[in-house]
C-alpha positions as CSV (number, residue, x, y, z in Angstrom):
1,X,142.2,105.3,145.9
2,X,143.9,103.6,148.7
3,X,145.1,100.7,146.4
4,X,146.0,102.3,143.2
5,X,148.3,104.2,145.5
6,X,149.3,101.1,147.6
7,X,150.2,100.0,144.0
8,X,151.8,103.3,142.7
9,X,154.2,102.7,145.8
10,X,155.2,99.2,145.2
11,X,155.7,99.6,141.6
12,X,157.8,102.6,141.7
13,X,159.8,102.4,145.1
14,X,159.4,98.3,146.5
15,X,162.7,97.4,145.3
16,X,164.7,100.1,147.5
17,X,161.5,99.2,150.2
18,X,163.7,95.6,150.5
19,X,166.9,96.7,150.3
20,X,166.5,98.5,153.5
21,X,164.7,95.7,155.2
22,X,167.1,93.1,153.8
23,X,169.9,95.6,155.7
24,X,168.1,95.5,158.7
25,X,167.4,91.9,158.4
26,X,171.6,91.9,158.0
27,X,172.3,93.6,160.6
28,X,170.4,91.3,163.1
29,X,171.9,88.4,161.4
30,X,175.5,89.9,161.9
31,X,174.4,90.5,165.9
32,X,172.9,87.1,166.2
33,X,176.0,85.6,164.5
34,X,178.1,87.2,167.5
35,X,175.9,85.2,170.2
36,X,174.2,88.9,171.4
37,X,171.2,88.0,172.9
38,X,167.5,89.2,171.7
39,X,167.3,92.3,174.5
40,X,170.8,93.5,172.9
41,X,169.7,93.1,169.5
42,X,166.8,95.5,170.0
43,X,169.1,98.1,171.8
44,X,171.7,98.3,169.2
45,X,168.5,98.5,166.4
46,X,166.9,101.5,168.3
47,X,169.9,102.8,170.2
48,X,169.7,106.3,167.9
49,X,166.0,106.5,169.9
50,X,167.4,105.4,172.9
51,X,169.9,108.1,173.2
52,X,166.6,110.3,174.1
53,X,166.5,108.5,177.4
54,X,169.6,108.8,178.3
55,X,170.4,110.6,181.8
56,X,172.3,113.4,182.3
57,X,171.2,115.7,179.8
58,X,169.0,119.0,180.2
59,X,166.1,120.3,178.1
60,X,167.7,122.1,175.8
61,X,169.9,118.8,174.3
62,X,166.6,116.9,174.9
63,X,164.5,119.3,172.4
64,X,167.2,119.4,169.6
65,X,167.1,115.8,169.8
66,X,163.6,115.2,169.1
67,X,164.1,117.6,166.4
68,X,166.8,115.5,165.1
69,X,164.6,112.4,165.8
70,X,161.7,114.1,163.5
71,X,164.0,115.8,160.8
72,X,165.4,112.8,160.2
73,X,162.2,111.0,159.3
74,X,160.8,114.1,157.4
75,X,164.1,114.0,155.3
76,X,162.7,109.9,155.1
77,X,159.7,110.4,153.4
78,X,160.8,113.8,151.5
79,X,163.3,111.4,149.2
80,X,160.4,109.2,148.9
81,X,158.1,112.0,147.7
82,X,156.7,111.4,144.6
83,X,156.3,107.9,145.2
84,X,154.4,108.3,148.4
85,X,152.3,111.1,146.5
86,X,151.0,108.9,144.1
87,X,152.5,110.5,141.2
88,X,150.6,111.4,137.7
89,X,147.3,109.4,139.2
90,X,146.9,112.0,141.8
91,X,146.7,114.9,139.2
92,X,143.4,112.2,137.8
93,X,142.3,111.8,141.1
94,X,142.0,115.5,141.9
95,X,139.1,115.6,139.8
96,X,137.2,112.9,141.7
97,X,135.1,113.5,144.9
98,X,137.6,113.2,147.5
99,X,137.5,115.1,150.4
100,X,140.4,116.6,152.0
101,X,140.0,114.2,155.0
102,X,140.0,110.9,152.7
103,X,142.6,112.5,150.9
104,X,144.6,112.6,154.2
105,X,143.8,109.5,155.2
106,X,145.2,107.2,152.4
107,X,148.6,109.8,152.5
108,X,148.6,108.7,155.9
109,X,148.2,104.8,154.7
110,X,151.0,105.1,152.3
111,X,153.2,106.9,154.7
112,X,153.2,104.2,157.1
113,X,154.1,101.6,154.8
114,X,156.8,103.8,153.6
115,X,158.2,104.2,157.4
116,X,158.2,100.8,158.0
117,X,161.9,100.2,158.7
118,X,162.1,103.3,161.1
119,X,158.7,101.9,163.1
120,X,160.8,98.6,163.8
121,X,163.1,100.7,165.5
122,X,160.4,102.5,166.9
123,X,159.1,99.0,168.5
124,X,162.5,98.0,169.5
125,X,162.7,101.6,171.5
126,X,159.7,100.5,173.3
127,X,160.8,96.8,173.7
128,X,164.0,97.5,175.2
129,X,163.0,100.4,177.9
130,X,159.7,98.4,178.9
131,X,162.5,95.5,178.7
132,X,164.6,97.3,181.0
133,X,162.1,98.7,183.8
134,X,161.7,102.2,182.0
135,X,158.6,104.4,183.8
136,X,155.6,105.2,182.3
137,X,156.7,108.8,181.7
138,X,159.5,107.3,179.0
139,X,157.6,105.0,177.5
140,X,154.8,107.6,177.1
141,X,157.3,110.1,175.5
142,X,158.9,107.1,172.8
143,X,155.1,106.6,172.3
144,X,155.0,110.3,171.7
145,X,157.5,110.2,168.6
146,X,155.3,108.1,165.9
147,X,152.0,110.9,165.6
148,X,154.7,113.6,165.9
149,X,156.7,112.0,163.1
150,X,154.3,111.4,160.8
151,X,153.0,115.0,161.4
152,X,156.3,116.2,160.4
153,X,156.4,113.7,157.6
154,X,153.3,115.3,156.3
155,X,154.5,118.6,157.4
156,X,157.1,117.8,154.4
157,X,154.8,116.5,151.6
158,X,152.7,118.8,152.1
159,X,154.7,121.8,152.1
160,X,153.0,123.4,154.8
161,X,155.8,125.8,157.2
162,X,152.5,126.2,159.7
163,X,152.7,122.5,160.6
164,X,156.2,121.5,160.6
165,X,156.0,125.0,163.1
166,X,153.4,123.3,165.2
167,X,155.6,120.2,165.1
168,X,158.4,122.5,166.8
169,X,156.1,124.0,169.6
170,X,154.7,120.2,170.4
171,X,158.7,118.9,170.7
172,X,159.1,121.7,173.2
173,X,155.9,120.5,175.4
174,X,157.6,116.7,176.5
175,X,161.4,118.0,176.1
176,X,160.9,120.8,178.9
177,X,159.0,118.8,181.1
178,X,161.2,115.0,181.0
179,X,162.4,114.1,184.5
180,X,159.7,116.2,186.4
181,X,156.3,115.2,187.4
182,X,154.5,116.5,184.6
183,X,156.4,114.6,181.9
184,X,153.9,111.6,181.4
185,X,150.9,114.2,181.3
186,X,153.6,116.0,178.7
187,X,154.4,113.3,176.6
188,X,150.2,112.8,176.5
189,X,149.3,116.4,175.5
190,X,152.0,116.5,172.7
191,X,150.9,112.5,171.5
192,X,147.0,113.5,171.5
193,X,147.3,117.0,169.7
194,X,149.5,115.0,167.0
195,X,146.9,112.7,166.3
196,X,144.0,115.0,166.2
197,X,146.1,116.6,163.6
198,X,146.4,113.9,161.4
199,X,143.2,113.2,161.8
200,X,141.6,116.5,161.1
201,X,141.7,117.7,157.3
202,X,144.6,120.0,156.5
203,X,143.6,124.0,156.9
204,X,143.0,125.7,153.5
205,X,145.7,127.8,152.3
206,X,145.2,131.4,152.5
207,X,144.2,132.8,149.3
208,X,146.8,135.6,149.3
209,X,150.0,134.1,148.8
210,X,152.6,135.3,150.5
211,X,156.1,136.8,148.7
212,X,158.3,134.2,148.7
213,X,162.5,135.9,149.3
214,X,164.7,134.2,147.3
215,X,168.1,134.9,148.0
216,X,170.9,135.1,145.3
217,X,172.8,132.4,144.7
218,X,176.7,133.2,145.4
219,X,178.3,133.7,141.7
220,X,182.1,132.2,143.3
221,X,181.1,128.9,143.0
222,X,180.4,129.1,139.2
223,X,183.8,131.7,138.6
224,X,186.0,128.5,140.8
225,X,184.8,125.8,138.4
226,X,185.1,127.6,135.3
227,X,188.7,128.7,136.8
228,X,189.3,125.4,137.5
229,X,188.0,123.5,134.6
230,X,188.0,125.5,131.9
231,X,186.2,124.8,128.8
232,X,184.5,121.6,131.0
233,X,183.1,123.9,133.5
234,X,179.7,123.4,131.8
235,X,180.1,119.6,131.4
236,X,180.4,119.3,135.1
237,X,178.5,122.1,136.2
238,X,175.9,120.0,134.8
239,X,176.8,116.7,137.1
240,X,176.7,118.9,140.4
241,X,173.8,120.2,139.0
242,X,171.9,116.6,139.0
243,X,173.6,115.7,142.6
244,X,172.9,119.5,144.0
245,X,169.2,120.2,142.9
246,X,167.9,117.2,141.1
247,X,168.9,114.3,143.7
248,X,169.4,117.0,146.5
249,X,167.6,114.9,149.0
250,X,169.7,112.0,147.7
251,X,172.9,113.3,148.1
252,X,172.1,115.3,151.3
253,X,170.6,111.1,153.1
254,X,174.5,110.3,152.2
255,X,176.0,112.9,153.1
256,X,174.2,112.2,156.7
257,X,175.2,108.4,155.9
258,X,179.1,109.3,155.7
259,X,179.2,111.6,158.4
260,X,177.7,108.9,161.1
261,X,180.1,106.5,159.6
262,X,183.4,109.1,160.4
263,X,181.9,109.5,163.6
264,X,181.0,105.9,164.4
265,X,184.9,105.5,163.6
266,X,186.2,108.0,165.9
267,X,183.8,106.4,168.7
268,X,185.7,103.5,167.9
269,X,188.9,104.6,168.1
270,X,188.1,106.2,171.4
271,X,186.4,102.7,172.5
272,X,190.1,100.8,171.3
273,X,192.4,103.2,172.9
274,X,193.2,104.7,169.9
275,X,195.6,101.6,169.0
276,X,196.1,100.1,165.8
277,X,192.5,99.1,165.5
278,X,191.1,102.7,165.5
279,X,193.5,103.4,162.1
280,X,192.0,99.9,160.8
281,X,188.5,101.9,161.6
282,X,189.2,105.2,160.3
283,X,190.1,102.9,156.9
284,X,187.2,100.6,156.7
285,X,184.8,103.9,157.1
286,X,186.8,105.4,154.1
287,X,185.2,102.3,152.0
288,X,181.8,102.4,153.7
289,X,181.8,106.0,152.6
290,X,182.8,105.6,148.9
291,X,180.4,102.5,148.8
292,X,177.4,104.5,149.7
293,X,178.3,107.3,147.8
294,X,178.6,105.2,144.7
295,X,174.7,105.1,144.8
296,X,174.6,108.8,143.4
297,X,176.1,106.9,140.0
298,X,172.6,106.0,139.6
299,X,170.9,108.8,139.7
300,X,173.3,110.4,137.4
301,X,173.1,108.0,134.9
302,X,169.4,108.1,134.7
303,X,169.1,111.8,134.3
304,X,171.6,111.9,131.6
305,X,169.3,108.7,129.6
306,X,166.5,111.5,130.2
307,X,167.6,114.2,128.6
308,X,169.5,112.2,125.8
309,X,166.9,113.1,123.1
310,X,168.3,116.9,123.7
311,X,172.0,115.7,124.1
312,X,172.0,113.3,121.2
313,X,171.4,116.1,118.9
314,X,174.4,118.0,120.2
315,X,177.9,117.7,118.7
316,X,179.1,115.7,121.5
317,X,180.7,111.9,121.7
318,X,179.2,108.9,122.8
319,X,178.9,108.9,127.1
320,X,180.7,112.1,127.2
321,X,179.5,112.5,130.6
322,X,180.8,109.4,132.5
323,X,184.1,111.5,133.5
324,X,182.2,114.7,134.6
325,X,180.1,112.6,136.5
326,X,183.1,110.7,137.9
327,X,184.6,114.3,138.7
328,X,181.5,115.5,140.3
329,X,181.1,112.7,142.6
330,X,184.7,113.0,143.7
331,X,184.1,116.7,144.4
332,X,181.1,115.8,146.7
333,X,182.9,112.8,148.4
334,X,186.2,114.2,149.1
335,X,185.5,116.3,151.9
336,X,184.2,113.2,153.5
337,X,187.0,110.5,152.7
338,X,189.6,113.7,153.9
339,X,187.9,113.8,157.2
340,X,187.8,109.9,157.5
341,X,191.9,110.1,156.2
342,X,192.6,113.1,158.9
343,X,190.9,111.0,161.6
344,X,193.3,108.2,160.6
345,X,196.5,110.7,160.8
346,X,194.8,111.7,163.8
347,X,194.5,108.0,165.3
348,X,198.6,107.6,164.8
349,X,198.8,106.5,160.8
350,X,201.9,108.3,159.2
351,X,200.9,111.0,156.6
352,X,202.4,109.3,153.6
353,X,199.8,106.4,154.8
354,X,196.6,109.1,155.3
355,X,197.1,109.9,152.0
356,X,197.7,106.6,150.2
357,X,194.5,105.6,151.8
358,X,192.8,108.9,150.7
359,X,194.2,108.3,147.1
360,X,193.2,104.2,147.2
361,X,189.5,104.9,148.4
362,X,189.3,108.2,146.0
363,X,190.0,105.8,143.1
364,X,187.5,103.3,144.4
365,X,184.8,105.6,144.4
366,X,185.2,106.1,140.8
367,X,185.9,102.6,140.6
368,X,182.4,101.8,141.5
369,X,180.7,103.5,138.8
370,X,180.6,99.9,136.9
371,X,179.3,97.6,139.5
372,X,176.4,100.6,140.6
373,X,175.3,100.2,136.1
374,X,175.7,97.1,135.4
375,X,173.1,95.4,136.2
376,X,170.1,97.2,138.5
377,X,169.3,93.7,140.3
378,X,172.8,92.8,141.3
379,X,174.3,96.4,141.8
380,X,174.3,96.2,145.6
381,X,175.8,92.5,145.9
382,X,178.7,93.4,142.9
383,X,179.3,96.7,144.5
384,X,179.9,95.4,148.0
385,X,182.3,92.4,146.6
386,X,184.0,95.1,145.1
387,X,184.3,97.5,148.1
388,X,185.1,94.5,150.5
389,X,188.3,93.4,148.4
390,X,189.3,96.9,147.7
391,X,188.7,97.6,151.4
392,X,191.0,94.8,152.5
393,X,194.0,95.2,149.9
394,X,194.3,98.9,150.3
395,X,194.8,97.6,154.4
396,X,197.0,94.4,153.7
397,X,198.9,97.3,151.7
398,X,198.9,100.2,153.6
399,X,200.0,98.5,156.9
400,X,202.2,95.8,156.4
401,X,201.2,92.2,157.2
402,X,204.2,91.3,159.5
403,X,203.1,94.5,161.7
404,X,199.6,93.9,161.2
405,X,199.9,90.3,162.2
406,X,202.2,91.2,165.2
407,X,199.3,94.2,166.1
408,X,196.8,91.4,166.1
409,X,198.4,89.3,168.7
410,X,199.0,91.5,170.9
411,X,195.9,94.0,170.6
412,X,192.9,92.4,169.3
């Protein structure tokens, strides 16, 4: 069982599996380039982990932050679902003589495998504060995070609100008690009950099933886009349709992805004095943004391929829905290039500039819909090209090259 879902896994999913660990591998290529030794490689990898270390702050900061830390990695292995599940082999393998344990066991396997980026940062975490003369008590509590994870991981899969509520009350145990005396036993108690956990087989569901309360979806939405669109209201109610239920877990990861980019941008323009290099930031983060936003063009496509032998039969012209789809994806990455072109008004650009940039990088992101298609193996490498000269004539552009060139001597 364990290896037709090992293989499940790397048939379906190994592709985006190395894309992430050829970004990592990137990353640590870029420090290295910069002469940063090992130790500082590690901390920038795991700083997001290391931040729960960090001094200063009380329980309360501490405990959302694990829950952060945990959420994060549940929203992980919740894109990854159905790949990490086993997909249509596990509705054969139901009928075979699996106990729940075993069952629990290889999801547990899988799940590893499939969390094998985030437990490099895990390792760096530990690296760097054993590196750096952190106490038992810390290294206990980064030990603490991989059974609580993967509990919440499973939490997720499983679609169980009793564990992932049993996740919360653990989180509270080593968050109330860091800094004391009792945080090492803390960080122990909340490790062990984790593991037996995972360990254990899952409790049967109760056999009455609770109501579930659905709340009514708000009708304005709809009533705006048909005001606004007309007669294509359906046509793109359709494309927000794919991005906001279909590939909600998709769209919500970049979502998360865009807004750590605007915020890494303002930490830079506070770490720059808010000179001429934080509106050069605030810019490059509109391009980051509309380059990982562009990924959504994928999952659009392929859900309009799936439903063509319904669409085909319909009155309707060949590829009707590559504008809608363009449309939609502006309407989900506006908000985010706005906040990026605000932060660059904010940082000292002149409005006329803010919105030049908003309108260049708005355009790009539509732009990229033919580098993300064209060709599955090369979409990341043509898409960056593409994003990298966009990035750096929209700049040369927006801020002239006399200034910038002046700016340069005399700030960077």
């Amino acid at each position: 069982m364990l290896r037709y879902r090992l293989r499940w896994y790397a048939l379906s999913t190994a592709r985006l599996l190395l894309r992430r660990w050829q970004a990592l591998v990137l990353v640590i290529g870029v420090l290295v380039s910069a002469n940063a030794s090992v130790f500082s490689n590690l901390d920038t990898l795991a700083h997001p982990i290391l931040l729960l270390l960090a001094p200063g702050h009380g329980p309360v900061w501490r405990f959302g932050y694990v829950l952060l830390l945990l959420a994060a990695a549940a929203l992980w292995a919740h894109m990854q679902g159905v790949q990490i599940g086993g997909g249509a082999f596990m509705a054969f393998a139901g009928s075979l003589p699996f106990s729940a344990r075993q069952r629990r066991r290889v999801d547990l396997a899988v799940l590893v495998l499939a969390d094998s980026p985030l437990l490099l940062m895990l390792a760096g975490a530990l690296s760097s504060a054993a590196a750096h003369g952190g106490g038992a008590a810390q290294l206990l509590l980064l030990a603490a995070l991989l059974p609580l994870a993967l509990l919440a991981q499973l939490a997720v899969l499983e679609r169980r609100a009793d564990a992932g509520l049993a996740v919360v009350l653990l989180c509270l145990v080593p968050a109330a008690c860091f800094g004391t005396a009792l945080a090492a036993p803390a960080s122990v108690l909340a490790g062990a009950a984790a593991w037996l956990a995972l360990q254990r087989a899952p409790w049967p569901r109760s056999a009455i099933a609770a109501a579930s309360l659905r709340l009514p979806a708000p009708a304005w939405p709809g009533r705006l886009l048909s005001a606004v669109a007309g007669r294509h209201a359906p046509a793109l109610r359709l494309s927000f349709g794919i991005l906001l239920r279909e590939r909600r877990d998709e769209t919500l990861a970049k979502a998360l992805a865009s807004t750590v980019l605007i915020v890494a941008a303002a930490g830079l323009g506070a770490a720059f004095g808010h000179d001429v290099r934080a509106i050069v930031a605030a810019w490059i983060a509109q391009g980051l943004v509309a380059l990982q936003l562009s990924g959504l063009f994928r999952g659009l496509q392929m859900a309009h391929l799936a439903s063509a032998g319904y669409a085909n039969a319909l009155p309707l012209p060949q590829n009707w829905w590559r504008p809608f789809d363009r449309l939609a994806l502006l309407g989900v990455g506006l908000p985010f290039l706005g906040a990026a072109a605000l932060l660059a008004w904010i940082e000292g650009a002149t409005p006329a500039h803010a919105l030049a940039g908003l309108a260049s990088y708005a355009a790009l992101l539509c732009a990229l819909r033919g580098p993300q298609l064209v060709s599955e193996r090369h979409a990341v490498v043509l898409s960056t090209l593409l994003a990298g000269c966009w990035m750096a004539a929209t700049i040369a552009c927006l801020y002239q090259i006399g200034s910038l060139s002046c700016c340069v001597s005399k700030d960077w």
